[in-house]
N, C-alpha and C positions, 0 to 999 in steps of 0.2 A: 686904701683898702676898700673904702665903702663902693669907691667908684668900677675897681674891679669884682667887687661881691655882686651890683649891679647889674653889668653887662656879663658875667656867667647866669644871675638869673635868666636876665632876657634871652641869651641863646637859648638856655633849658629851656623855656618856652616856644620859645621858639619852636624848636628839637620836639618837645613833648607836642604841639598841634600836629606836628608834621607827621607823627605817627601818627596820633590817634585818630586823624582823619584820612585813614588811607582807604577806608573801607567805604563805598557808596552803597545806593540800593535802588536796583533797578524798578520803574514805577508801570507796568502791564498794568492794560486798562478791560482785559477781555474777561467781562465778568459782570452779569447782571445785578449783584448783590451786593459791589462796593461801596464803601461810605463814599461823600462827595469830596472831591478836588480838594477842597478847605481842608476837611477833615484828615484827609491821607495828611496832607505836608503837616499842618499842628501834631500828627501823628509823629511824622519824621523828626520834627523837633522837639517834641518832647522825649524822645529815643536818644537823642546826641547824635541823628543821622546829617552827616555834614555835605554828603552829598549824593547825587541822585540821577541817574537817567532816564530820559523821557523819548519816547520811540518814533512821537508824533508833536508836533505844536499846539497843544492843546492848550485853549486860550486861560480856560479856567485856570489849568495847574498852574498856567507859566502867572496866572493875576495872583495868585493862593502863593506863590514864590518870594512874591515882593519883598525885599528888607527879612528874609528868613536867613539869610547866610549859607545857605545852602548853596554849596558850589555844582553846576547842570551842565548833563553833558543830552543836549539837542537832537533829537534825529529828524533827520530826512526821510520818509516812508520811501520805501523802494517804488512805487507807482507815479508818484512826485518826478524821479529823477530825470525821465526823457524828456518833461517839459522844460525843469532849469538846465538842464545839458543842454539844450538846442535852440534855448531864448533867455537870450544875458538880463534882458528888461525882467521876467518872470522871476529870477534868480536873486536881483537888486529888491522884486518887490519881496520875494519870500523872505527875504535879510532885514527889510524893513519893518517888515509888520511880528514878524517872528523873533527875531534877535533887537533890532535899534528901540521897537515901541518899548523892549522889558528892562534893554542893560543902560547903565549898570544895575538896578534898583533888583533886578534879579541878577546872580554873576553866573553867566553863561560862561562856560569854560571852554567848551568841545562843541563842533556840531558832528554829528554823524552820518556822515551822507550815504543811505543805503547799509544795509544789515545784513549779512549771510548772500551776499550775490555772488554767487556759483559762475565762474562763464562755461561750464559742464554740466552743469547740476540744474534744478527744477526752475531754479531761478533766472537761467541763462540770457532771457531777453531783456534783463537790466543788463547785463554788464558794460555793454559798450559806452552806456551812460554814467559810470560810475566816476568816473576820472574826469568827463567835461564838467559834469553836476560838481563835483569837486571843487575844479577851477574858477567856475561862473560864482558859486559861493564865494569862494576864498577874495577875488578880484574884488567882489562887493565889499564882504570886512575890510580889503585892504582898503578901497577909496577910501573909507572910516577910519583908518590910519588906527584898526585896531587890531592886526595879524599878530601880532603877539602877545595879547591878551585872549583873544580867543583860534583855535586851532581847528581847522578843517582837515577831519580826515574819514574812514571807513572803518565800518566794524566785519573783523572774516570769522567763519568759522573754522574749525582744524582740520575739515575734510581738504583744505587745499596743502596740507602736507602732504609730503609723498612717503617720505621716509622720517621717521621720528625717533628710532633707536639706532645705535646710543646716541642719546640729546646731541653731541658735540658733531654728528654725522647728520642733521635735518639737513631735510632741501623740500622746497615746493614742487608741486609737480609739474612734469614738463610740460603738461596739456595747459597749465594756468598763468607758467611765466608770460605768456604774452600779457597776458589780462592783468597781472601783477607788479612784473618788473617797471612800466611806466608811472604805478602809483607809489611804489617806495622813490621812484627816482623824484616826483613830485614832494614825497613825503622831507629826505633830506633837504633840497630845495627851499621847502617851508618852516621845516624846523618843527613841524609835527609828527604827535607819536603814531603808531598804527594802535588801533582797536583790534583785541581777541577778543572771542566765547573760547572759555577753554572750561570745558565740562568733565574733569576725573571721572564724575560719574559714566558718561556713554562709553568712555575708554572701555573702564571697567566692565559694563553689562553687558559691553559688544567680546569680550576674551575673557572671562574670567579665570578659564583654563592658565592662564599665562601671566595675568595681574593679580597679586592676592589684593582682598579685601584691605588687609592692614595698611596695603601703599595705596590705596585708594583712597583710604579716610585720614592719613597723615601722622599712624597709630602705629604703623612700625617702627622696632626698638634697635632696628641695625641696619646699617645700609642695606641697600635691596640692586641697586643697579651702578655699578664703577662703571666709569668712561673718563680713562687715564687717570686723570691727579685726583677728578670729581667723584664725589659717592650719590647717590642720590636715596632718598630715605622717604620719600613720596612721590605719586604720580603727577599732583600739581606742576612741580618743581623740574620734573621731567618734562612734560608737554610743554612748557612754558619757555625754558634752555631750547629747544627743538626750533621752537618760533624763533627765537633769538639766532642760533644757528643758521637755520634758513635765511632769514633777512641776510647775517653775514655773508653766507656762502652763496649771496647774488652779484658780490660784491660791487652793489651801487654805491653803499655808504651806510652809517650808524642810524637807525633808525629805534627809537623807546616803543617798549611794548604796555600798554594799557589794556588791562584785564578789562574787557566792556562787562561780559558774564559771566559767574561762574555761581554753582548752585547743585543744590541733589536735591530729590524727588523723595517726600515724607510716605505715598503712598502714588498705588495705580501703576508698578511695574517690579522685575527683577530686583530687589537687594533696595526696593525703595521704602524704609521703613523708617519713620520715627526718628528713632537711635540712629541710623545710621547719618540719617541727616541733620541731625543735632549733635554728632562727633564732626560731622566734615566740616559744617559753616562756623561753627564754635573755634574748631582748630584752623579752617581757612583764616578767620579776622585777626588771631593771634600772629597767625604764619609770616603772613603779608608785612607784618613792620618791619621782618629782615627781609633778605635777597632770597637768589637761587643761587646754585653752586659756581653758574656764571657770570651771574650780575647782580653787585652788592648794592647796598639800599631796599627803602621800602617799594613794596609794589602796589599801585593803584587800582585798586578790583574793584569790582559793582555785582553785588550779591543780584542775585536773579532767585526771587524777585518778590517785590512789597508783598501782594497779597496772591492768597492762592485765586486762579483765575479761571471760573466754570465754566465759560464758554469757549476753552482753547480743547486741542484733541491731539491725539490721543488721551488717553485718561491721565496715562503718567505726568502729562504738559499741566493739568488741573493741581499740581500738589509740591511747585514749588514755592512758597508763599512763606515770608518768617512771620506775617501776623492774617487772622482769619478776619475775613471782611466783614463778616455777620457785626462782630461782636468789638473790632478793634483791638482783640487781647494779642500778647505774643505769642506764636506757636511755642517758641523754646524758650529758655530761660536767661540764655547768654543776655550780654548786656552791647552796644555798639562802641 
């Protein structure tokens, strides 16, 4: 009896990390007034913040990291990318000084290679590097015989959806499968998940005619959108199936979706207030330990973002922050 009282503990535990660490918190550094490096992560871990993304290599955080248990998901700055795309030596060194100098003693989980690169959009003169910069990475952790401890892959944003209603009908758009279909095919390949920003908020502020407020914060009390068996009861939930759709309906193969972003705006725009972002990320950290109506399990999110950041722009960009830099307190009250 004692032996099976035992191992049902240890799964519980098991089971109970695996929730309660679903939530990250993305670490933006654009801000004249933040505490130091040190101070943010003691910050994170004194919070129960179990894990973290970092946008850039920054040597501080990744030393402030050390033996914190904080699981990091690494980016590649989109400027970065033409160099290790196009020289395997630059690639091996950014792996070495970036990832080998820190792991394990920091657990680098993710690297990010490139962040919201559009091949249509503002961004367009990465793209063609995004899938080499990928590869030239991934090669280097593999000689280290570590690809499956840590995961190379890309963070997109959801303008590269075409179609997103109903969720079970997503497709990417036709202008982007070139730029896309060889990185989910890379992605099965590897066994790595793809990175979203999936923002309910811009949905929202961009139609409000058409999204209430309610499925936008995760506050509505009845389904809001059927597609066939499924209900959906939030915008989250929806944008997020649509990803999932799409990947399916390219049919290269299964590819997991990791939340890189998701976050609302306390002030500085449309519906950006306080309350409303203290219902959404409150209700996002609960939401995430189940599934979507198409994919059961928890989901891995990364709040966007540590602190509010006064030198990003537009204004609404300055106010998605859950703790104020001045002063280190929490914006809200929820707990991680």
């Amino acid at each position: 009896v004692m032996a099976s009282l035992l191992l049902l503990f240890a799964l519980f535990t098991v089971t109970l990390r695996l929730t309660s660490a679903q939530i990250g918190v993305c670490y933006g550094m654009m801000g004249n007034n933040l505490p130091s490096e040190r101070e943010a992560i003691d910050l994170c871990k004194s919070n129960n913040i179990q894990r973290m993304r970092l946008y850039d290599p920054n040597q501080a955080a990744l030393e402030a990291l050390r033996n914190s248990g904080i699981e990091l998901m690494l980016g590649v700055p989109n400027p970065d990318l033409q160099n290790i795309a196009t020289n395997n030596d630059i690639a091996i060194q950014w792996v070495q000084k970036n990832v080998l100098n820190f792991y394990p003693s920091v657990k680098i989980k993710y690297i990010a290679v490139g962040n919201e690169v559009n091949p249509v959009g503002g961004s367009s003169q990465f793209a063609k590097f995004v899938l080499p910069a990928i590869q030239n990475i991934y090669q280097a952790i593999r000689a280290k015989n570590l690809h499956d401890q840590i995961k190379v892959s890309t963070a997109i944003d959801m303008t590269l959806i075409g179609n997103s209603y109903p969720p079970s009908k997503g497709s990417f758009r036709s202008d982007v499968r070139s730029y896309l279909d060889p990185i989910i095919g890379y992605l099965v390949y590897a066994n790595a998940p793809l990175f979203a920003n999936i923002y309910s908020y811009f949905s929202y502020s961009g139609n409000p005619k058409d999204i209430s407020l309610q499925y936008a914060l995760f506050t509505s009390p009845n389904v809001v959108v059927r597609d066939g068996s499924r209900g959906y009861q939030n915008l989250f939930d929806a944008l997020l199936d649509s990803l999932h759709a799409a990947i399916d309906n390219t049919g290269i193969g299964f590819v997991k979706v990791v939340v890189s972003e998701s976050g609302w705006p306390s002030d500085g725009g449309f519906a950006a207030t306080y309350d409303n972002a203290r219902v959404y990320l409150e209700n996002l950290i609960r939401h995430v330990k189940g599934g979507t109506p198409m994919r059961s399990g928890p989901i891995e999110t990364y709040i966007f973002g540590l602190f509010d950041e006064n030198k990003k722009n537009p204004e609404l960009e300055k106010h998605f922050g859950v703790f104020y830099p001045n002063n280190k307190q929490k914006k809200y009250p929820f707990a991680f």
